[in-house]
C-alpha positions in Angstrom: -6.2 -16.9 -5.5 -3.7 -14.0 -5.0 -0.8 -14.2 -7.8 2.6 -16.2 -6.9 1.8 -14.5 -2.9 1.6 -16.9 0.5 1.0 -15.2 3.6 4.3 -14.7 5.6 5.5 -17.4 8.3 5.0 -15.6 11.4 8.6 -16.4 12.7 9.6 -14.3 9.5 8.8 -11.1 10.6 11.4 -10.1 12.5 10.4 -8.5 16.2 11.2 -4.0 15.8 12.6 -3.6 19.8 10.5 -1.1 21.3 7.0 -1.7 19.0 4.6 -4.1 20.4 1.4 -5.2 18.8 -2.0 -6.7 20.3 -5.2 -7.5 18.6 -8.5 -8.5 19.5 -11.8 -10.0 17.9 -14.7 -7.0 18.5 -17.2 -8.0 16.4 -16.9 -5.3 14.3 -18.7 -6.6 11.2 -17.9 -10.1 11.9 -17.9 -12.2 14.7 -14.8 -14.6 14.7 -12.1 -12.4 13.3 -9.5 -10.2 14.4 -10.5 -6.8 13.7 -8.8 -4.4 16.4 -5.1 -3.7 16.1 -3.1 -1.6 18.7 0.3 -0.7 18.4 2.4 0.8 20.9 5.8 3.0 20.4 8.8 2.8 23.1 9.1 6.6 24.6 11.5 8.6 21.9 10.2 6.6 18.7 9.7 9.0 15.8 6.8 8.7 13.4 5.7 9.5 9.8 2.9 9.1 7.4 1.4 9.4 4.5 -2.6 9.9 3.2 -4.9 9.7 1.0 -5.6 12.9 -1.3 -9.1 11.5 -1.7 -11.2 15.1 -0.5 -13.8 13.3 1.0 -11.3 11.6 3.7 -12.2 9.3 6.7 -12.5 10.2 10.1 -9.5 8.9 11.2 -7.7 10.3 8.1 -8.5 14.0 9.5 -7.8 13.3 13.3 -4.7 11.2 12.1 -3.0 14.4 10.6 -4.4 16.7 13.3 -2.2 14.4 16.0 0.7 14.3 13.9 1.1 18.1 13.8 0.2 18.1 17.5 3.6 18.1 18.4 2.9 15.6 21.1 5.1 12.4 20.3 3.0 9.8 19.4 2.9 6.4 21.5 0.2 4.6 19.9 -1.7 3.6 17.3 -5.1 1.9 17.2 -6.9 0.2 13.6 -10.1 -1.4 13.1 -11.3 -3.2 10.6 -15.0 -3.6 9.5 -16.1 0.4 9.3 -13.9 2.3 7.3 -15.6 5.7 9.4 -15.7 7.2 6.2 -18.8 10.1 4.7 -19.5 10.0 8.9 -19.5 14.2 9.2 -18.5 15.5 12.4 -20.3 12.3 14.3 -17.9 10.0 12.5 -15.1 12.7 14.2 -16.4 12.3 17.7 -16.2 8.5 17.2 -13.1 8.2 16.4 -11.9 10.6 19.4 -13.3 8.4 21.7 -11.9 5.1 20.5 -8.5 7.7 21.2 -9.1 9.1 24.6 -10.1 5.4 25.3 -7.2 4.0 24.4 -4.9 6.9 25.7 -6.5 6.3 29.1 -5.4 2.9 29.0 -2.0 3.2 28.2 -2.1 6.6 30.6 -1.6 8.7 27.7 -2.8 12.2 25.4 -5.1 11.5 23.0 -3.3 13.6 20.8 -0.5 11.0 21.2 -2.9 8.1 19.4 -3.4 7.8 15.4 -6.6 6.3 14.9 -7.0 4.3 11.4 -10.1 2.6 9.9 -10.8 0.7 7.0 -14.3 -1.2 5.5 -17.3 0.1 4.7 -18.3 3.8 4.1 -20.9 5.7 4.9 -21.5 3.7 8.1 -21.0 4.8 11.8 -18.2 3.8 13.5 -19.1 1.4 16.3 -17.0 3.2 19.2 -18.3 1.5 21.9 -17.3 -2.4 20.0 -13.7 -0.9 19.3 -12.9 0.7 23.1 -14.8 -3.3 24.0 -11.7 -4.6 22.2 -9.1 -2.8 23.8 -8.1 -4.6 27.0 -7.7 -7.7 25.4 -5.5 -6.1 22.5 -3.7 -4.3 25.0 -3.5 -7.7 27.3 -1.6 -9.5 24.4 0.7 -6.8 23.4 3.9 -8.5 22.3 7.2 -7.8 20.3 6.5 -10.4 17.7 2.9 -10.3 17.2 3.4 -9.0 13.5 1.3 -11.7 11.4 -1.8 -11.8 13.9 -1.3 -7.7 13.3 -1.5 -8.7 9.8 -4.3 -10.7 9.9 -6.2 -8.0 11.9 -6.0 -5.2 9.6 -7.5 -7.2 6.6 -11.2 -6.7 5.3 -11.3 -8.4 1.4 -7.4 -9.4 1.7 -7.2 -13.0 0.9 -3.8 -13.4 2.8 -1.9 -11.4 5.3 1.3 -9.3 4.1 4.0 -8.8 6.0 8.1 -8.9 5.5 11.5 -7.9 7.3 15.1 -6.9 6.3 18.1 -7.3 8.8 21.0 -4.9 7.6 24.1 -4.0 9.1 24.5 0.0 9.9 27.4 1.7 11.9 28.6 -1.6 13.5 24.8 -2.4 14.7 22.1 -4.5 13.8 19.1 -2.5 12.2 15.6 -4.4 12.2 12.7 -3.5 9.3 9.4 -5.0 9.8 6.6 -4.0 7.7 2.6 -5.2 7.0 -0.3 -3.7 5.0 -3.5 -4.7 4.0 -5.5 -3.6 0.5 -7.3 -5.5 -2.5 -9.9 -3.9 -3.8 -10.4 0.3 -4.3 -6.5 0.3 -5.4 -4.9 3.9 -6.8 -2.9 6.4 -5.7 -2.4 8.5 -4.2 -2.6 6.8 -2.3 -4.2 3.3 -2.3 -7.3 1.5 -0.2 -4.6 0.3 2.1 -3.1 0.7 5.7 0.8 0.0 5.8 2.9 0.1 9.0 6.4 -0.3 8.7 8.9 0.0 11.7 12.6 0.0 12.3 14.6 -0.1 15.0 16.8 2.6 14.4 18.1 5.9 15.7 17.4 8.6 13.1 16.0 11.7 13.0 12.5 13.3 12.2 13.7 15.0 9.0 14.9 11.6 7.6 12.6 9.6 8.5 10.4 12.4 6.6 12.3 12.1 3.7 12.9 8.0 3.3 8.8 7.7 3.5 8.3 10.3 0.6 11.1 8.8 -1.2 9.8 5.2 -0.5 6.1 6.0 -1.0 6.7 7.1 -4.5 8.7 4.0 -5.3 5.9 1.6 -4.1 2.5 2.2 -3.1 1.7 5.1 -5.1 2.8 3.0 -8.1 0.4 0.3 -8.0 -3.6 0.4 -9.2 -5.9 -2.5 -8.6 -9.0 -0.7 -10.2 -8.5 3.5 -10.7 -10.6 4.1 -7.2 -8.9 6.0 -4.7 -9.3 5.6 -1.4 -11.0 7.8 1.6 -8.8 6.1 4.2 -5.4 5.2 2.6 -2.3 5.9 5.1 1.1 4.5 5.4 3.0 5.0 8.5 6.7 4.7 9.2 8.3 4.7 13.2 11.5 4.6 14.4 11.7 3.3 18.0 15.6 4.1 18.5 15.9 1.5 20.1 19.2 0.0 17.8 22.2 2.0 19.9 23.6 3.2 16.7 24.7 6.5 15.7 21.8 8.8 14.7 20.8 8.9 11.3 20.2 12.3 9.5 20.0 12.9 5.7 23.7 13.8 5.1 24.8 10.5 6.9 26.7 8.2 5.1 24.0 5.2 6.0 21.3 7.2 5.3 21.1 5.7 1.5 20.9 2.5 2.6 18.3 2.7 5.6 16.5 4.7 2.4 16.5 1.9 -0.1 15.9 -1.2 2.6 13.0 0.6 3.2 11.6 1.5 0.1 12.8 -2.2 -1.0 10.4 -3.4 1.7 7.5 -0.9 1.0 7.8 -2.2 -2.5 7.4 -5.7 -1.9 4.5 -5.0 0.6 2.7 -2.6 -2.5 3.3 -5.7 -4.8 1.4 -8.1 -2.5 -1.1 -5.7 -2.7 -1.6 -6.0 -6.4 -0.9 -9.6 -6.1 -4.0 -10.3 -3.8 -6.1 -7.6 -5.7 -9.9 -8.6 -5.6 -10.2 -11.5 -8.0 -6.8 -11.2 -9.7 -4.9 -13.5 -11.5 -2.9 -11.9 -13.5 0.2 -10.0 -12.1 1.8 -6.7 -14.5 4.2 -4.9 -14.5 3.8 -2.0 -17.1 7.0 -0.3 -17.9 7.1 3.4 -20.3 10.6 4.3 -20.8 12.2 7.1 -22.8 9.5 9.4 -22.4 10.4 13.9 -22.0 9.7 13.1 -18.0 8.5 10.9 -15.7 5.2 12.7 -15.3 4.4 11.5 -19.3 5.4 8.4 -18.5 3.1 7.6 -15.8 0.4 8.7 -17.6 0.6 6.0 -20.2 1.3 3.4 -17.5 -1.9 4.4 -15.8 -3.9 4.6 -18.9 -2.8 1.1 -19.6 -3.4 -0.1 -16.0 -6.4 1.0 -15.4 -8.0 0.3 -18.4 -10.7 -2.6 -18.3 -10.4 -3.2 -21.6 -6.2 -4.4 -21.2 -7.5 -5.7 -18.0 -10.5 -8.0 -19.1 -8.0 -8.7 -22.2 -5.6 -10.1 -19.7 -8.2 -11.8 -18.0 -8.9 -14.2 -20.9 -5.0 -14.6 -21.9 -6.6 -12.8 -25.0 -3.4 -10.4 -27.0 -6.5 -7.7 -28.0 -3.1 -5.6 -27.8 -5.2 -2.7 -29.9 -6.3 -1.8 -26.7 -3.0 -1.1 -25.3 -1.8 1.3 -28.0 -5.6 2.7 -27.7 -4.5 3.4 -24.0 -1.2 4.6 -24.7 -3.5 7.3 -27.4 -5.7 8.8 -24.7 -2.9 9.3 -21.9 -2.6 12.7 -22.6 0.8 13.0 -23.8 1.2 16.2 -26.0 2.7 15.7 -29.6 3.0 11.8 -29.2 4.6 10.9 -32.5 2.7 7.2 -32.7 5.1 6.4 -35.6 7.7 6.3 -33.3 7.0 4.6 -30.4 7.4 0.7 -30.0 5.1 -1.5 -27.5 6.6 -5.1 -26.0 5.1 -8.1 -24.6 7.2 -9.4 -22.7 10.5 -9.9 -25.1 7.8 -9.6 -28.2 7.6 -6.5 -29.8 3.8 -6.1 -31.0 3.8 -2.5 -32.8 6.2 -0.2 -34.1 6.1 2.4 -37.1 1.9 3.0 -36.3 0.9 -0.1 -36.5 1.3 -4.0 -36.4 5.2 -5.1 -36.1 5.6 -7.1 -39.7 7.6 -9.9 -37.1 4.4 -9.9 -34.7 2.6 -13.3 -34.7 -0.8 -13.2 -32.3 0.2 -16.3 -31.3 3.4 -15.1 -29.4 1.6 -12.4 -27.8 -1.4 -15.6 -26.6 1.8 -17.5 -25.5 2.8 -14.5 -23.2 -0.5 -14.2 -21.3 -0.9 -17.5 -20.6 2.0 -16.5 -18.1 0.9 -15.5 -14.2 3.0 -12.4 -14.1 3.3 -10.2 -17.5 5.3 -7.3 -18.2 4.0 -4.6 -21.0 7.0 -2.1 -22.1 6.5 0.8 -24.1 9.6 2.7 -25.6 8.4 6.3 -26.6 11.3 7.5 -28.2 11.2 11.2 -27.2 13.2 11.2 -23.9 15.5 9.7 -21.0 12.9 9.4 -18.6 11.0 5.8 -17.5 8.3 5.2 -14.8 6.9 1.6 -13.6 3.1 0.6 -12.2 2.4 -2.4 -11.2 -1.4 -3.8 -12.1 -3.6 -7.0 -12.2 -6.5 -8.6 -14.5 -9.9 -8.2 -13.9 -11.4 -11.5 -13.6 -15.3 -12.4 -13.0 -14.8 -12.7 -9.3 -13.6 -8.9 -9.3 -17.7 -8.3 -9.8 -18.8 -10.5 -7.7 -16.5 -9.7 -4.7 -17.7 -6.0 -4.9 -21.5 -6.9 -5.6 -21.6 -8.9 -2.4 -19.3 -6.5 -0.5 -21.9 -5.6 2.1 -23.8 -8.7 2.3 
C-alpha cells in the first residue's frame, strides 16, 4: 500500500475557471477503466512543459514539443493511458497526429493547438482508432471540476489517484492552483515516468510561467527516484487560463515569488505522492547531503544512496546494513571526498563519523529507526555550504512482481 498517501476527495480539488476536463473508458488495454483524458484551455491561457531527456522519447513527447514551438496557442490536451506510444518510429508519429487532428476537429481546432501525451507500455502501437472512439464521450463530460476522475484516468500501476489545490490571495483576487500526476514505477529524473498537469487561474505572462515551471520542476519532480529508470514519456505541464481578473504577472512583479513557491509547493507534494505510491513501496525517504562544495556533489551522493538496491532492500527489511550507505556515499563520484570527515545520520542517530562506526552508535537505534514508515538519511560532508534533497522508497518483493507481471 502506498506510504501515509489516500487518494484526494474529489470536492478537494479546487475547480481552475477556464480548464475543463472529460474522460472516457476506450478500452485501451483494459476494459472497465478510464483511460482517455481531454483537457481543454479557455481562449488566452498560456502553457508550459517540461520532458523527458530520455533520447529514445515517445511519440507524443516529440509532437508534444513540436506544438509547443508552433506558436499556435494551445487549447487542448489529450492523454491515454494503456500504450505509452513509445520505440513506435515514424508510425507511432502518425498515430499520435491523428488522435490530434481528431480531437482538433472536434473542438473545431489546429492540430498544432493539441498536446498529445501517452503513458503504458512500450514498444507497442498506439491504438488510434480506440483513442479518437473515446473522444465524444470525454468531450461530452467536460466539466470544471472533473479533477479526480482526470486523476483516475491518467493512472496505469498507480495505486491511488494524486491530485491537490492551493487557494492564495494575489493583488486583491483570488488565485486557484490545481494540480494531478500519475507515476510509480520507472521513477528518475529527469524527468520521471510520470504525467503532471497543474493549472492556475491566473493572469501572468509566458516568460513567468516559463520560469516558475523550471524553478518548480527542480524542486520536486526531478528530485524524486523510485528505481534509477528514466522515462521515454515523462512531461509536466503548467497552464494559466487568465481567467482570475488580477493584474498580470511578470517576473519582476512583486507577487511573482509567491505564485512561484505555491506552485512549486504543490508540484512538491504531487512528486512526493509519487514516491509514496512507488511500485511496492513501503518505506518513504527523504535523503538529505548538506555542506557539500555545490549542489551538483550533493546530488550525487543522494542519488547514489537512492537508487541503490542495496540501501533500498536494506530498508525493505527495517535491516540498519548502514555499510551500504557510506558504500553509496564512496562511489558517487565526488572528487577528493575526505571520508574522515564526513558524518552520516539516521534520523537524529549519527551512525559514522571519523571513517568508520560512531563509538555512540548502537545497531539497535539505527533497527528502531527503520521500523518507522517515513525515514530520513542525512549526510554532513563537511567541505561546503551547499545541500540538496531526494526523496526515495524501499524495494519490497512486490516491486518484482509488479514489473514481472506488467504486461500480463
Amino acid at each position: 500500500m502506498p506510504v501515509n498517501l489516500t487518494a484526494p476527495a474529489a470536492d478537494s480539488l479546487l475547480p481552475v475557471a477556464g480548464i475543463k476536463l472529460g474522460f472516457a473508458e476506450a478500452h485501451i488495454r483494459k476494459a472497465n477503466r478510464k483511460d482517455v483524458l481531454v483537457i481543454t484551455l479557455a481562449e488566452g491561457s498560456h502553457v508550459a512543459g517540461v520532458f523527458t531527456l530520455n533520447q529514445f522519447c515517445a511519440a507524443p513527447v516529440v509532437l508534444c514539443k513540436t506544438h509547443l514551438a508552433s506558436g499556435q496557442p494551445i487549447r487542448a490536451l489529450l492523454v491515454n493511458t494503456g500504450n505509452a506510444n513509445a520505440g513506435t518510429g515514424d508510425d507511432g508519429i502518425q498515430r499520435a497526429t491523428l488522435t490530434c487532428e481528431a480531437l482538433a476537429a472536434a473542438l473545431d481546432l489546429q492540430t498544432a493547438q493539441v498536446l498529445p501525451f501517452s503513458t503504458g507500455v512500450i514498444l507497442e502501437p498506439l491504438p488510434a482508432d480506440k483513442v479518437i472512439a473515446g473522444l465524444s464521450a470525454a468531450i461530452d463530460n467536460l466539466k470544471e471540476d472533473n479533477w479526480l476522475n482526470a486523476a483516475e484516468a491518467i493512472m496505469t500501476t498507480d495505486i491511488v489517484a494524486k491530485g491537490s489545490s492551493r487557494r492564495l490571495l494575489l493583488g486583491g483576487k483570488v488565485i486557484t492552483i490545481t494540480g494531478i500526476s500519475k507515476g510509480s514505477g520507472m521513477i528518475h529524473p529527469n524527468m520521471a515516468t510520470m504525467l503532471g498537469f497543474i493549472a492556475t487561474d491566473a493572469v501572468i505572462s509566458q516568460a513567468a510561467l516559463d520560469s516558475i515551471i523550471e524553478h518548480a520542476v527542480n524542486r520536486s519532480f526531478n528530485c524524486i527516484t523510485v528505481d534509477g529508470d528514466t522515462s521515454t514519456n515523462d512531461s509536466l505541464i503548467l497552464m494559466a487560463s487568465q481567467q482570475a481578473a488580477n493584474a498580470e504577472i511578470t517576473e519582476a512583479s512583486p507577487d511573482f515569488i509567491s505564485l512561484r513557491d505555491a506552485i512549486t509547493e504543490l508540484a512538491i507534494e504531487l512528486a512526493q505522492a509519487i514516491v509514496r505510491d512507488g511500485e511496492g513501496a513501503t518505506k518513504f525517504m527523504t535523503v538529505t547531503v548538506e555542506s557539500g562544495r555545490d549542489q551538483a556533489e550533493c546530488r550525487k551522493v543522494a542519488y547514489a544512496i537512492a537508487h541503490s538496491p542495496l540501501v533500498k532492500t536494506a530498508f525493505f527489511a527495517s535491516d540498519p546494513n548502514l555499510g551500504r550507505i557510506l558504500a553509496a556515499i564512496g562511489y558517487a563520484g565526488v572528487e577528493q571526498l575526505d571520508v574522515n570527515a564526513l558524518k552520516l545520520y539516521l534520523g537524529d542517530v549519527l551512525v559514522a563519523e571519523n571513517g568508520g562506526r560512531a563509538v555512540s552508535y548502537h545497531e539497535e537505534q539505527g533497527a528502531a529507526v527503520m521500523q518507522a514508515a517515513e525515514i530520513l538519511v542525512r549526510v554532513d560532508l563537511a567541505r561546503g555550504q551547499a545541500s540538496s534533497t531526494v526523496w526515495t522508497c524501499d524495494f519490497s518483493y512486490d516491486y518484482v512482481k509488479i514489473n514481472a507481471d506488467y504486461r500480463s
